[in-house]
C-alpha positions as CSV (number, residue, x, y, z in Angstrom):
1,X,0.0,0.0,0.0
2,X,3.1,2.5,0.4
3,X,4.2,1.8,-2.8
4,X,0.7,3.2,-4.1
5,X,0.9,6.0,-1.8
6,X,4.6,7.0,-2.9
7,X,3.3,6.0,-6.5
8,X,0.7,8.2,-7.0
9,X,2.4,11.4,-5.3
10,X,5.6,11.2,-7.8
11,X,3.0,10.5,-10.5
12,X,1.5,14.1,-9.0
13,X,4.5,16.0,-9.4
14,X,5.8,14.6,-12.7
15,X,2.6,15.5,-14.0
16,X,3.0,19.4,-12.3
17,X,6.5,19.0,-13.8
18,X,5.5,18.5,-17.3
19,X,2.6,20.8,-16.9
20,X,5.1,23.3,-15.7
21,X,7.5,22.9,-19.0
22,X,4.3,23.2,-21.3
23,X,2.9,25.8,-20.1
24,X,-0.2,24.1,-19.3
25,X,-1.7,25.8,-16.0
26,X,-3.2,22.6,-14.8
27,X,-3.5,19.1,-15.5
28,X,-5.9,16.3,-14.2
29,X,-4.4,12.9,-13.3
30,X,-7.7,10.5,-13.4
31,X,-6.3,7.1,-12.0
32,X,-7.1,4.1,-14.0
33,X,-8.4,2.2,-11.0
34,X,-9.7,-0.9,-13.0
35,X,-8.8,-4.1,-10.9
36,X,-8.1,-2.1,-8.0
37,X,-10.2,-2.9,-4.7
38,X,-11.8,-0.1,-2.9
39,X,-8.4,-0.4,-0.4
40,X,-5.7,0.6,-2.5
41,X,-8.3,3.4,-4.1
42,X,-8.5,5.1,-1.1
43,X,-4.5,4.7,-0.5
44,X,-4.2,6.9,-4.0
45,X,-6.8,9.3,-2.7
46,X,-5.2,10.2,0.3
47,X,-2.3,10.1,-1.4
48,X,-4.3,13.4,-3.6
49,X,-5.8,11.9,-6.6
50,X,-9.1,13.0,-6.8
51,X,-10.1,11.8,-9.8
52,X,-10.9,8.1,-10.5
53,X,-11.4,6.3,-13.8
54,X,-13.4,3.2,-14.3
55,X,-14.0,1.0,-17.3
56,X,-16.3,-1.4,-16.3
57,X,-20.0,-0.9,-15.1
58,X,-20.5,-3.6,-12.9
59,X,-17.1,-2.7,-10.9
60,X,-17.5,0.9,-10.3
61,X,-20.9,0.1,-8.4
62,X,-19.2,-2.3,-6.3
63,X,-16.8,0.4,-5.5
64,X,-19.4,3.1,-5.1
65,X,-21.0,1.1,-2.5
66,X,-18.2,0.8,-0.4
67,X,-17.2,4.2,-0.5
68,X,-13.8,3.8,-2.9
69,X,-14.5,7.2,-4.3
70,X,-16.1,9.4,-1.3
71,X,-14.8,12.9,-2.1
72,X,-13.4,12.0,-5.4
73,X,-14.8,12.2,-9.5
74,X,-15.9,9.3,-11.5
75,X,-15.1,9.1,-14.9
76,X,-16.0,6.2,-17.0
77,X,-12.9,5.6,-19.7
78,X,-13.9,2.2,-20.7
79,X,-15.9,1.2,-24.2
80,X,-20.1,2.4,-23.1
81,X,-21.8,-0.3,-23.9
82,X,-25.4,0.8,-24.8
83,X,-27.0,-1.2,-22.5
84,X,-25.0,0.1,-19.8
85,X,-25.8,3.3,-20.9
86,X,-28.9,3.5,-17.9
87,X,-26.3,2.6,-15.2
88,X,-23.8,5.0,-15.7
89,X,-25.7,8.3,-16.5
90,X,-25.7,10.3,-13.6
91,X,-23.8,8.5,-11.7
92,X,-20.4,9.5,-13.1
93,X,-19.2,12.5,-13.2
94,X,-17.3,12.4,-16.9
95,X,-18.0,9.7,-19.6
96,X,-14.8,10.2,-21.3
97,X,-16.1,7.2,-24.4
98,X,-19.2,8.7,-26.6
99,X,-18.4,8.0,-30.0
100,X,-21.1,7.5,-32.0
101,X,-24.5,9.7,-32.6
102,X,-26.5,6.4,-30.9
103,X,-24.7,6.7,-28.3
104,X,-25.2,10.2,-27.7
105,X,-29.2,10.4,-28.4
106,X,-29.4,7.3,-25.2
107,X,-27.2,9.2,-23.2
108,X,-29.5,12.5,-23.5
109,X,-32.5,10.5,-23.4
110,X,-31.4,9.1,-20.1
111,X,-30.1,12.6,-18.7
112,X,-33.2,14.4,-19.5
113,X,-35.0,10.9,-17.5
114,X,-32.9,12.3,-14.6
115,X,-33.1,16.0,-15.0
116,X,-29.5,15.6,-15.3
117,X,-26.8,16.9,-18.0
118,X,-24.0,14.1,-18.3
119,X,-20.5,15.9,-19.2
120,X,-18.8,13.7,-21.9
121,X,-15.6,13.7,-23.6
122,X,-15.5,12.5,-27.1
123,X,-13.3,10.0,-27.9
124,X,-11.2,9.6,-31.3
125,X,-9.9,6.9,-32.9
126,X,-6.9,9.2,-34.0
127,X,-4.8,5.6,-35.0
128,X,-7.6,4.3,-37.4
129,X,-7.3,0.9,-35.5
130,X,-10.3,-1.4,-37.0
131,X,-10.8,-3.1,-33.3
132,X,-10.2,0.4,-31.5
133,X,-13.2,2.2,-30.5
134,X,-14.1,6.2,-31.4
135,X,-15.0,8.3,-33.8
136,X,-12.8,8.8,-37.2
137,X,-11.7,12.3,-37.2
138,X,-13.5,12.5,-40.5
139,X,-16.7,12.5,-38.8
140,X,-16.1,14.3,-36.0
141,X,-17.3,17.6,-36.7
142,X,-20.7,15.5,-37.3
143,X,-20.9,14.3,-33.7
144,X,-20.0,17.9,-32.5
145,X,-22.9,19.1,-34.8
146,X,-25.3,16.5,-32.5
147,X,-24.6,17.6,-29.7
148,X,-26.5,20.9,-30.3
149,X,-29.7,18.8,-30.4
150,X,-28.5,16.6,-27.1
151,X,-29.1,19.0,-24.0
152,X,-28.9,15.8,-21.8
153,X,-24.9,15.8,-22.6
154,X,-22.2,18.7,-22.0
155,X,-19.5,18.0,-24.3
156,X,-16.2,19.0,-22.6
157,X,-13.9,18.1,-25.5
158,X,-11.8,15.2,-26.4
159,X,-10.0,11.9,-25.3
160,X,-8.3,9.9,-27.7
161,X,-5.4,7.2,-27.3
162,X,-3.1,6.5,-29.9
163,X,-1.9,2.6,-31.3
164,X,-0.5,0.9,-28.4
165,X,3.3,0.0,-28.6
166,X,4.0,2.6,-31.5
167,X,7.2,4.3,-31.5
168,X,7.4,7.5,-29.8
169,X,8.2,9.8,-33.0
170,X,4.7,8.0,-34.1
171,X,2.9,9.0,-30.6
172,X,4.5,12.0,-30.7
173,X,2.7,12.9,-34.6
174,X,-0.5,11.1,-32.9
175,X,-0.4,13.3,-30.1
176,X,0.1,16.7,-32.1
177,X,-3.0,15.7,-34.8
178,X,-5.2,15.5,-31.3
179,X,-4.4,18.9,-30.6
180,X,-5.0,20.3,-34.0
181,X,-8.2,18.9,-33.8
182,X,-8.8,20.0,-30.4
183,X,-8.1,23.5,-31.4
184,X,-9.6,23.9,-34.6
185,X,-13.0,21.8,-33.3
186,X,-12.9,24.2,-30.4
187,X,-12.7,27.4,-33.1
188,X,-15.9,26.6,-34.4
189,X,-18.0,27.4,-31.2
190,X,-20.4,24.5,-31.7
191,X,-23.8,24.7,-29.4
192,X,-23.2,22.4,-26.1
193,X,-19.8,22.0,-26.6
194,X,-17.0,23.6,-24.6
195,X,-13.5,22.6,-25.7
196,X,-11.7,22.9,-22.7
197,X,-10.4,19.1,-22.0
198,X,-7.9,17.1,-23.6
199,X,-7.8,13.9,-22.4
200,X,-5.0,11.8,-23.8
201,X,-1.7,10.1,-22.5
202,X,-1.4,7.4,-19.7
203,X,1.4,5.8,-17.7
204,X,3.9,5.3,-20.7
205,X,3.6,8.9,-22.2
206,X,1.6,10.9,-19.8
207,X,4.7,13.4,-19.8
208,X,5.1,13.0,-23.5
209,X,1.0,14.5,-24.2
210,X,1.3,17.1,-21.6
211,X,3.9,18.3,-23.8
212,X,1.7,18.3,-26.8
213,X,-0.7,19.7,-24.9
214,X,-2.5,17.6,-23.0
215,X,-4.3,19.0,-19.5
216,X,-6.5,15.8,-18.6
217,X,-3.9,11.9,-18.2
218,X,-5.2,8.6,-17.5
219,X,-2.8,6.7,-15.7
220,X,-2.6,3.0,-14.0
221,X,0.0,0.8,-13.6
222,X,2.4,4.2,-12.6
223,X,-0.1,4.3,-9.5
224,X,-0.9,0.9,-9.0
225,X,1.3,-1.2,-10.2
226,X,1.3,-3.5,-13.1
227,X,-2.0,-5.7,-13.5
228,X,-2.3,-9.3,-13.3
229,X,-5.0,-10.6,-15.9
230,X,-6.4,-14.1,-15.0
């Protein structure tokens, strides 16, 4: 559990570090807290992460019921599925996944159920990757466009995470085309969309997209540890 603690404040200061270098004047760690009991959660929080991201639906209510993220944010960074869609909304504080107009119109629908507006990131498939989920940046502008017509959802901007084990010159190019988009998207001053996040980077590179600039990193085995599928 010390290893956690010590963990998640270097991850902190690396992360104030690089923010610092950039320019950035502040950046949100979320910790990837997938296969993490509620235990070592709280060992990060007190630690000072105070954001918490989740990928699977059925977990994060486990963990909500014991109180892993008292005082903290939820975001969900995992694939929504749309049946899940009724679980989450409302319940999260970020859904940093939408990626397809479906999507979208159940998410509103179920907002507008709650008297709720769900922030939501949307997420780009920046690499192209057939078995990757989010949006081509083609049709991005298209989802943007939606959300005028989906007051259930506040769009907060973008989240996208480039080919896994490319080389860093390659995540480097990824990382810069993100914040093209994220600039020129946010130019356009689209109804219920406010492009103030970019969410991209994790343990590897976290550093890497703050320098592209990057103020929201998802980051896991840095905190935690490395996982241990079965």
């Amino acid at each position: 559990m010390d290893d956690i603690y010590e963990n998640a404040k270097r991850v902190l200061e690396r992360a104030r570090e690089a923010a610092r270098r950039a320019g950035v004047p502040e950046v949100t760690v979320v910790a990837a807290s997938k296969m993490n009991d509620a235990i070592r959660v709280r060992r990060a929080y007190d630690a000072g992460i105070r954001y918490f991201g989740e990928n699977r639906a059925q977990e994060l209510e486990a963990k909500l019921r014991e109180g892993a993220f008292e005082g903290a944010k939820i975001h969900f960074i995992g694939h929504l599925q749309r049946n899940k869609v009724k679980t989450l909304v409302g319940k999260v504080d970020m859904i940093e996944s939408v990626d397809s107009l479906e999507l979208m119109t159940l998410i509103d629908s179920r907002a507008r159920e709650l008297g709720t507006v769900q922030p939501a990131l949307i997420e780009v498939n920046i690499g192209g990757e057939a078995a990757k989920s989010g949006v081509a940046p083609g049709k991005l502008e298209e989802l943007l466009e939606y959300a005028g017509k989906t007051p259930g959802i506040s769009v907060r901007g973008l989240m996208a995470i480039p080919p896994a084990g490319a080389e860093e010159n390659k995540t480097v190019r990824y990382f810069e085309q993100m914040r093209k988009l994220f600039i020129d998207m946010g130019a356009k001053k689209y109804d219920n969309v406010t492009m103030s996040i970019l969410s991209m980077g994790m343990s590897a590179d976290f550093e890497t997209a703050i320098a592209c600039g990057a103020n929201m990193v998802r980051v896991g085995s840095a905190i935690f540890g490395e996982r241990h599928y079965t």
